[in-house]
C-alpha positions as CSV (number, residue, x, y, z in Angstrom):
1,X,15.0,-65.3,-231.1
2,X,17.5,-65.8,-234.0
3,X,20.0,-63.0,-235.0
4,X,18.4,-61.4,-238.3
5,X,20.9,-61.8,-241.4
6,X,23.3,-59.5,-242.5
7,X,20.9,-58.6,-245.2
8,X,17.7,-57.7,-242.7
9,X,20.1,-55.8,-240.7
10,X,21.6,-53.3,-243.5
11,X,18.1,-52.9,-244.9
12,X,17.1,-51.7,-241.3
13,X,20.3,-49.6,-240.5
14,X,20.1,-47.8,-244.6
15,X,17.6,-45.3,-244.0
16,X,19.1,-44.4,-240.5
17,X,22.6,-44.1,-242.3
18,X,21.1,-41.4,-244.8
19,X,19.1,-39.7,-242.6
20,X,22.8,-39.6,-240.6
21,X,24.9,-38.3,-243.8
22,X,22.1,-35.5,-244.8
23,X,21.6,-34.4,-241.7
24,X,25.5,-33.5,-241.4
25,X,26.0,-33.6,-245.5
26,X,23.2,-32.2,-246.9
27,X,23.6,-33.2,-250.7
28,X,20.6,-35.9,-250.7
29,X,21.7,-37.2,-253.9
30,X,25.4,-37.6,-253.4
31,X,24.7,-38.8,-249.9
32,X,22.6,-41.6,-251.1
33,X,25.5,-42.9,-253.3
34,X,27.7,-43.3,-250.8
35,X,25.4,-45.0,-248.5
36,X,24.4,-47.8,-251.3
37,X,28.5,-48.1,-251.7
38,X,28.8,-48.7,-247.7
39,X,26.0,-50.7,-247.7
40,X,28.0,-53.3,-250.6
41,X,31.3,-53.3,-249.2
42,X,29.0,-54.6,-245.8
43,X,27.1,-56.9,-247.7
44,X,30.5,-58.4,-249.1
45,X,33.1,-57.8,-246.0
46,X,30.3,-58.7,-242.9
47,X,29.7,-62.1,-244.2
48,X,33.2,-62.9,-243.5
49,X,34.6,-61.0,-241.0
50,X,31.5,-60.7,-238.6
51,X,28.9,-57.9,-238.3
52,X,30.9,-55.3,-236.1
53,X,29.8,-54.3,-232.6
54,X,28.8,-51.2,-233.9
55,X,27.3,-51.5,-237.6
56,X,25.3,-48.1,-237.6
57,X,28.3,-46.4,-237.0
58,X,31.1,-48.8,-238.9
59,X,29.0,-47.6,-242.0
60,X,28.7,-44.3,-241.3
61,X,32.4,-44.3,-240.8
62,X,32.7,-45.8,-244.6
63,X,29.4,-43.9,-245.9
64,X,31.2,-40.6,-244.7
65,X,34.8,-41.1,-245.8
66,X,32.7,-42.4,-249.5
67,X,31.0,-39.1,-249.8
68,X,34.0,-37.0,-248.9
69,X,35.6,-38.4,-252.0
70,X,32.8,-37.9,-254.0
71,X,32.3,-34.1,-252.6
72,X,35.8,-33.8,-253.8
73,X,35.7,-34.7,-257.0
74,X,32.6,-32.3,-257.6
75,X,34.5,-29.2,-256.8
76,X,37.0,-30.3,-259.2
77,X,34.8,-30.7,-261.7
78,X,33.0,-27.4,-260.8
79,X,36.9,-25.6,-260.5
80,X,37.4,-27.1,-264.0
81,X,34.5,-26.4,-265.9
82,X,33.7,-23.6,-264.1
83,X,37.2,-21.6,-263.6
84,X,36.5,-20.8,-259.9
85,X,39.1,-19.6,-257.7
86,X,37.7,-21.2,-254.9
87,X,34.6,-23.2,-254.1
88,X,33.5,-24.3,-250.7
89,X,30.9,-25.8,-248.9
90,X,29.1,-24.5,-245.7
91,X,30.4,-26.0,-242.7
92,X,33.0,-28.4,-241.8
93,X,32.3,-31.2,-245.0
94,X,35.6,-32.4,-245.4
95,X,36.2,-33.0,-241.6
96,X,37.0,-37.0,-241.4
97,X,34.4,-38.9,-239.7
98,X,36.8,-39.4,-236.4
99,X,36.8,-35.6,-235.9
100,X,32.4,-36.1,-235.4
101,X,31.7,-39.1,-234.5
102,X,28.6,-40.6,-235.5
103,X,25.5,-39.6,-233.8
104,X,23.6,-42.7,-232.0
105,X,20.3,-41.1,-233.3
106,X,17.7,-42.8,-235.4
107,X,17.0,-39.8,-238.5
108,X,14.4,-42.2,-239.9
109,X,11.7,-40.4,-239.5
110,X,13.0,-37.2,-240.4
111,X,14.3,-39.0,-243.5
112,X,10.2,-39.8,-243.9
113,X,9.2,-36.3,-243.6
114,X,11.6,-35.5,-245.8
115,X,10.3,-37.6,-248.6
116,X,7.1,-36.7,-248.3
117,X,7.4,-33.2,-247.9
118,X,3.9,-31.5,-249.2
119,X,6.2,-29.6,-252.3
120,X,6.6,-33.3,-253.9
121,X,3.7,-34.8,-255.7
122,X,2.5,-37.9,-254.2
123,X,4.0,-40.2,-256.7
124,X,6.9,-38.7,-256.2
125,X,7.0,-39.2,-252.2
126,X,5.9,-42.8,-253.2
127,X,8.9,-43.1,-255.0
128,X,11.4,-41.2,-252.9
129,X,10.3,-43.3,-249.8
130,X,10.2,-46.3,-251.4
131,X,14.2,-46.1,-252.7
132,X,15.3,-43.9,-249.4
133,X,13.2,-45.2,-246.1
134,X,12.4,-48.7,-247.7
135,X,15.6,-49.7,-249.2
136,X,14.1,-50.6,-252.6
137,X,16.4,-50.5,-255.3
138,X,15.3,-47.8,-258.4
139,X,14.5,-51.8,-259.8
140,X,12.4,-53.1,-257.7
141,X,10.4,-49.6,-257.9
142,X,9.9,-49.9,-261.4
143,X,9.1,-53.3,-261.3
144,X,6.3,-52.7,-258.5
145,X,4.4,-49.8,-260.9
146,X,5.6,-51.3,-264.1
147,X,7.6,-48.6,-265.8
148,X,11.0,-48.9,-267.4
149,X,13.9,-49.0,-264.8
150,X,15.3,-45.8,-267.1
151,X,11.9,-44.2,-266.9
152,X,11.7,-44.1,-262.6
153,X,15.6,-43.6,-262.6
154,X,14.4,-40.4,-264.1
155,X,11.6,-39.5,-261.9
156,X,13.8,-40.2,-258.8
157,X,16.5,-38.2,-260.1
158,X,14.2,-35.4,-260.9
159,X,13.0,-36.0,-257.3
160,X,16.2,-35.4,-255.6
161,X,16.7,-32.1,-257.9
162,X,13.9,-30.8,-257.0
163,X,14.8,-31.2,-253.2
164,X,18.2,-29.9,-254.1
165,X,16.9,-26.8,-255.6
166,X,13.9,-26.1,-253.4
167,X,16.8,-26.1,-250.5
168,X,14.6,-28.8,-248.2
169,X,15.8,-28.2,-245.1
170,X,17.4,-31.7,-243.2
171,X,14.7,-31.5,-239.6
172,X,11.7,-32.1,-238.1
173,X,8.9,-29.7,-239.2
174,X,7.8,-26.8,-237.2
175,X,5.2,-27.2,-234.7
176,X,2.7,-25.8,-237.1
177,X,3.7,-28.0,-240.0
178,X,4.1,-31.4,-238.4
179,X,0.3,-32.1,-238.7
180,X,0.2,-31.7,-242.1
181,X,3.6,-33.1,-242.9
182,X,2.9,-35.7,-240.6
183,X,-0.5,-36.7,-243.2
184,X,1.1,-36.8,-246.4
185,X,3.7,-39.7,-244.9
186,X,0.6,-41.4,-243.5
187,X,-1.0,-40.5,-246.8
188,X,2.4,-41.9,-249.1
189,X,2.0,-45.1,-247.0
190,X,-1.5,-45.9,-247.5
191,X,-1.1,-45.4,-251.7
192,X,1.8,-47.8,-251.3
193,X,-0.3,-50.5,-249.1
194,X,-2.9,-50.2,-251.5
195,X,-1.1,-50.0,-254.9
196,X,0.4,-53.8,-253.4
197,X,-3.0,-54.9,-252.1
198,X,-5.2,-53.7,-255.2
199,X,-3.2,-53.2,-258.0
200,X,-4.2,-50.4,-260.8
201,X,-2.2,-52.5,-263.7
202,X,-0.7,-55.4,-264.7
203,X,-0.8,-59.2,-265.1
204,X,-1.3,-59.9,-260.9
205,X,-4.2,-58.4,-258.3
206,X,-1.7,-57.9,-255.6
207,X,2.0,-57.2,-255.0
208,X,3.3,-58.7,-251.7
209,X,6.4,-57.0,-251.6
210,X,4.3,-53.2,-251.7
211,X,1.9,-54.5,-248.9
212,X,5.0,-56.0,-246.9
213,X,7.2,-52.5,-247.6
214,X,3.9,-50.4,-246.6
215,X,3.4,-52.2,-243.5
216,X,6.9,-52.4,-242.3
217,X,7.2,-49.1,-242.7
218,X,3.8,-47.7,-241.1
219,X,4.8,-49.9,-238.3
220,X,8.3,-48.4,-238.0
221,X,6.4,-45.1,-237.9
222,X,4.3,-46.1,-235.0
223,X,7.5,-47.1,-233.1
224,X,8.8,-43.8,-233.5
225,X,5.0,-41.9,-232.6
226,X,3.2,-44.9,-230.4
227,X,0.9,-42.2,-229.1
228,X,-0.3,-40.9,-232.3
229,X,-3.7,-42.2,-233.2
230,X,-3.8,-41.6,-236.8
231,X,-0.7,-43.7,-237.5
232,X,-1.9,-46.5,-235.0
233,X,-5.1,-46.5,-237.0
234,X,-3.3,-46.7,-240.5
235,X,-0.9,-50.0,-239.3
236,X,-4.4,-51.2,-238.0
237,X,-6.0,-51.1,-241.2
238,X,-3.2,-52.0,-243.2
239,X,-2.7,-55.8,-240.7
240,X,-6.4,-55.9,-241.1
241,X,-6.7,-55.6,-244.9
242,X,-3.7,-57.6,-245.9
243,X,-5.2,-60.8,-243.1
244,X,-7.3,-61.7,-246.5
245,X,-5.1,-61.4,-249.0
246,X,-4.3,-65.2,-249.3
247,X,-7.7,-65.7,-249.7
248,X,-8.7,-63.5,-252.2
249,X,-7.3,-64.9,-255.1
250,X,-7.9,-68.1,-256.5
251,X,-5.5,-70.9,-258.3
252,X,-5.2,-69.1,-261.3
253,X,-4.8,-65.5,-259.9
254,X,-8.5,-64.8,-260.2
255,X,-10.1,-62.2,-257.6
256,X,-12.3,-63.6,-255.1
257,X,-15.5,-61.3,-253.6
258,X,-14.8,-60.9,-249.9
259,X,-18.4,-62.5,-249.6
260,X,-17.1,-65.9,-251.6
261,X,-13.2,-66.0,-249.6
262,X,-12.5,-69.1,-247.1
263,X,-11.8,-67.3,-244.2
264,X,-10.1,-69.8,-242.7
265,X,-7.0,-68.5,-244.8
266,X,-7.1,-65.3,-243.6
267,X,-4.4,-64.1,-241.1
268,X,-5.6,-64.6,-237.7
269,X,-2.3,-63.2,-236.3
270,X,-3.1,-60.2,-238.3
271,X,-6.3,-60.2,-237.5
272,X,-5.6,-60.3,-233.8
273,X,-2.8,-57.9,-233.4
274,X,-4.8,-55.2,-235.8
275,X,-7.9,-55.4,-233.4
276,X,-6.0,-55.3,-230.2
277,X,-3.9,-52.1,-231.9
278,X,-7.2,-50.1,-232.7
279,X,-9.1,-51.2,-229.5
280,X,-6.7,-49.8,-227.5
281,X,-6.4,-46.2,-229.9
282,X,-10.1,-45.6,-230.3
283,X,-10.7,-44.7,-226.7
284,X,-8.3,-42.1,-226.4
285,X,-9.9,-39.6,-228.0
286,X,-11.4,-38.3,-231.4
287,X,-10.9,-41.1,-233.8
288,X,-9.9,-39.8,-237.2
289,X,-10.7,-41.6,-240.6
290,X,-7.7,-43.9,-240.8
291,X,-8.9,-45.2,-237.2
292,X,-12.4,-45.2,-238.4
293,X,-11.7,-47.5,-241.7
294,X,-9.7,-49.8,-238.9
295,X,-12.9,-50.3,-237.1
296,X,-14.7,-50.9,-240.1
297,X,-11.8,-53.5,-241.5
298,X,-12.5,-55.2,-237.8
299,X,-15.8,-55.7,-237.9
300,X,-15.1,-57.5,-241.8
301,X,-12.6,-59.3,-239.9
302,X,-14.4,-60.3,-237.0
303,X,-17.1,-62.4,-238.6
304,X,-16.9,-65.6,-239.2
305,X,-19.4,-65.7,-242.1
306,X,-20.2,-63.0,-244.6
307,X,-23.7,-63.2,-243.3
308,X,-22.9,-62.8,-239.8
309,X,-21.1,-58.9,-240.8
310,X,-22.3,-56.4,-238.4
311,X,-23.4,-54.1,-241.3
312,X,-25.7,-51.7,-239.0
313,X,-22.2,-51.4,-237.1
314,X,-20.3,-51.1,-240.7
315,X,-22.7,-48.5,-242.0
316,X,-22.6,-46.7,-238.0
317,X,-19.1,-46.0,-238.9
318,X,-19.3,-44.8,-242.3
319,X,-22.1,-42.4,-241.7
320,X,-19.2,-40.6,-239.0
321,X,-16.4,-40.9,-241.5
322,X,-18.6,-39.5,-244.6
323,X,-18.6,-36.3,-242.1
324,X,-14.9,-35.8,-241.9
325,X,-13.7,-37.3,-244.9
326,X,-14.3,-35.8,-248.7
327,X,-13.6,-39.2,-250.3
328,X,-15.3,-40.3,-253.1
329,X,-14.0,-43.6,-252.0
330,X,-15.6,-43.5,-249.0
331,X,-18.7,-42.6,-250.6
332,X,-19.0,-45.5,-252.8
333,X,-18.4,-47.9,-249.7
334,X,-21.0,-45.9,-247.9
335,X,-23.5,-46.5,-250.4
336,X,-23.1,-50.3,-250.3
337,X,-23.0,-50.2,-246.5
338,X,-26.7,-48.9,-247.1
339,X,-27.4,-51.6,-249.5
340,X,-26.8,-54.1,-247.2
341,X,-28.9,-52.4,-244.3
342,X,-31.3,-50.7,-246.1
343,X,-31.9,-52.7,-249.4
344,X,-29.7,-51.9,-253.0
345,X,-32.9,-49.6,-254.0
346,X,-31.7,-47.5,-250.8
347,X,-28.3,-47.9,-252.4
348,X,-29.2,-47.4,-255.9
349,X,-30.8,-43.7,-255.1
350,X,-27.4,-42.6,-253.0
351,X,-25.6,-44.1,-256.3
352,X,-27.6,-41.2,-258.4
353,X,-26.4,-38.6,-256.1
354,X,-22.4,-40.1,-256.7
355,X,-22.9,-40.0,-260.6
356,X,-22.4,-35.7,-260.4
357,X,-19.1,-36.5,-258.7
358,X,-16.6,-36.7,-262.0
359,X,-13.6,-38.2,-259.0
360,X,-15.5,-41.7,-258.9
361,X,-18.6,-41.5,-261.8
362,X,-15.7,-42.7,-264.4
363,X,-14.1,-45.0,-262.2
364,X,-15.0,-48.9,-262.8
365,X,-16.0,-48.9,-259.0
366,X,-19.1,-46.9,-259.6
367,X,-20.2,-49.3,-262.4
368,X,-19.3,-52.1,-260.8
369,X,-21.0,-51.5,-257.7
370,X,-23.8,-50.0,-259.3
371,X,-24.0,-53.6,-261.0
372,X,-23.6,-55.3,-258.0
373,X,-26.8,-53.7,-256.5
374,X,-29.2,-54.0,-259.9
375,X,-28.1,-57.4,-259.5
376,X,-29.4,-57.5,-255.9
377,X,-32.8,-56.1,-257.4
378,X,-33.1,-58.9,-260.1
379,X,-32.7,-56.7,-262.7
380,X,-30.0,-59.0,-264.9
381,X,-30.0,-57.6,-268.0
382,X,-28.5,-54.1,-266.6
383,X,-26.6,-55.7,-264.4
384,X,-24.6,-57.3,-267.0
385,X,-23.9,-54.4,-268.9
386,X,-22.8,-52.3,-265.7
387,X,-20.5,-55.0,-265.1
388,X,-19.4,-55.0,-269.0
389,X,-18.9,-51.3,-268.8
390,X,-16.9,-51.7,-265.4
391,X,-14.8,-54.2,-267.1
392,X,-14.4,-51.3,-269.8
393,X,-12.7,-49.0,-267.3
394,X,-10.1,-51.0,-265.7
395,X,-6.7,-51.7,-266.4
396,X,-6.0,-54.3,-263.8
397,X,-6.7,-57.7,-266.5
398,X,-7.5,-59.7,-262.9
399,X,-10.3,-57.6,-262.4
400,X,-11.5,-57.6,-266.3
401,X,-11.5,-61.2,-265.9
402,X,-13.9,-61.0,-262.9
403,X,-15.9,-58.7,-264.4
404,X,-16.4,-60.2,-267.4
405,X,-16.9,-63.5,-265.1
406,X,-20.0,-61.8,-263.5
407,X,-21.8,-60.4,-266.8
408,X,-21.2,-63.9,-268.2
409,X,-23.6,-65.2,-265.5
410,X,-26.6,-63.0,-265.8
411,X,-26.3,-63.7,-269.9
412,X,-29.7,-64.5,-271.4
């Protein structure tokens, strides 16, 4: 196996450096700075003089003696403006880094917990992970959900003042907390994977670089918990999913139905390693619903023609999910699962029942799907104006186009 690059391996060690200086530090912000200016001077010193034998701790080292300068010239600025006699900070901050040497530990995952601590709005634990745990610069964020670089450097500044006030402590969560804290990183990683896989806006129906970030990360996180189910199941469904991404876009960008993709171009490494991970997880207990949607993603995966899709297996599994899962989402699959075991009128009359649900009755899912199945019953001319009203809801121009590409076909 080759050595990674120098570029790999800082984008591996970053988070671990944080987690490192705010776990001694504190000062999220400020730490973060200095880590970004270790990170250059390694990006411009390693390529010549060799990756040291220790590079977690050679950046530390730098990271540490970086934010001590930057610590210092904060209390001047606070002794000038403010006319204090004396300003300090708890604990030993100005100790050089050779007094404490750096700790061997991985503060990864309490660096994830951190971002995605339930006080933070999810896109704001989106965000936060995405410039602290994946490495992405404040850029490559904006680029990703198509804002202004000014307008997320805002957000992620507001971010870390709001972790600064609210006085965030650097640690794992309580006993009693971790299961919720633990499901709003899971959660922050799925909007991520699926923001890359179907995006909401702009010009393009995926975004690699979200699915590849999402994924790395989720499988990080399942290095770190290997025996928690829920985060096996969610790096399940994320390899399964992104296996047909190559094949669901055509020459010109256009989306292709899963029911129309050449599967051959779908992912079979993916595919294998994502039904071998929730194989193994399933048995072990009380799936819950990111384990379920893996199965369901398997079975998709497993046939080798859209005909041949288990959909009495499909629909099995959705019936147990719709009981622990309030998800509009999962509704609307649930409803075409029934379609396709029970006929679209079957599907049709559970579609009624979703219109009272204000969560997905506006989304151009339900009109779409609703399309899909009056299409299924022959009736064309409301077809094409469900499909023309779904068209009418989104803002993804990929999806308009497919839409539109649909209604053109059932025109009189």
């Amino acid at each position: 196996m080759s050595e990674p690059s120098v570029e790999d391996l800082l984008r591996d060690l970053a988070p671990q450096v944080l987690g490192a200086l705010v776990r001694r530090y504190g000062h999220f912000d400020t730490a973060e700075d200095a880590v970004q200016e270790a990170l250059l001077a390694a990006a411009t010193q390693w390529p010549d003089t060799g990756v040291p034998d220790r590079p977690k701790a050679w950046l530390i080292t730098v990271a540490s003696r970086r934010l001590t300068d930057l610590l210092r010239s904060e209390q001047a600025r606070r002794l000038r403006e403010d006319s204090v006699a004396q300003w300090t900070l708890p604990g030993n901050w100005l100790a050089p880094p050779a007094d404490q040497p750096p700790s061997e530990s991985d503060d990864t995952l309490i660096l994830l917990f951190m971002c995605c601590h339930p006080t933070l709005s999810p896109p704001s634990q989106i965000a936060l992970t995405l410039r602290a745990v994946g490495g992405l610069t404040t850029a490559e964020i904006a680029r990703a959900f198509l804002v202004p670089e000014a307008t997320m450097t805002r957000r992620i500044t507001r971010v870390k003042q709001g972790i600064k006030d609210s006085g965030i402590p650097f640690g794992l969560p309580r006993p009693a907390d971790r299961v919720e804290r633990l499901a709003a990183v899971l959660h922050a990683l799925y909007l991520i994977f699926t923001e890359g896989y179907a995006a909401t806006s702009g010009p393009v129906l995926t975004r690699a670089d979200l699915c590849t970030e999402a994924i790395r990360l989720t499988r990080m996180l399942h290095q770190m918990l290997p025996d928690d189910g829920e985060v096996a199941g969610l790096l399940a469904l994320m390899l399964l999913t992104d296996a047909r991404r190559a094949a669901r876009t055509g020459p010109a960008g256009e989306l292709i139905p899963m029911t129309e993709q050449d599967r051959r171009l779908w992912n079979a490494d993916d595919i294998a390693e994502g039904v071998a991970l929730i194989s193994r997880t399933l048995p072990r207990g009380e799936p819950g619903p990111y384990q379920l949607q893996a199965a369901i993603a398997a079975v998709h995966d497993e046939a080798a023609t859209a005909d041949e899709t288990d959909w009495p297996q499909i629909l099995a599994l959705y019936e147990v999910l719709m009981q622990m899962s309030d998800n509009p989402v999962v509704a609307l699959n649930h409803t075409v699962a029934v379609a396709m075991v029970r006929g679209a009128g079957a599907g049709l009359d559970l579609l009624e029942e979703l219109r009272s649900d204000k969560r997905i009755a506006d989304d151009h899912r339900f009109h779409s799907v609703r399309a899909h199945l009056l299409e299924m019953l022959g009736d064309d001319a409301a077809a094409r104006e469900g499909y023309l009203e779904a068209a009418r809801r989104t803002t993804s121009p990929p999806k308009q186009r497919y839409l539109h590409s649909r209604a053109a076909r059932l025109a009189p």
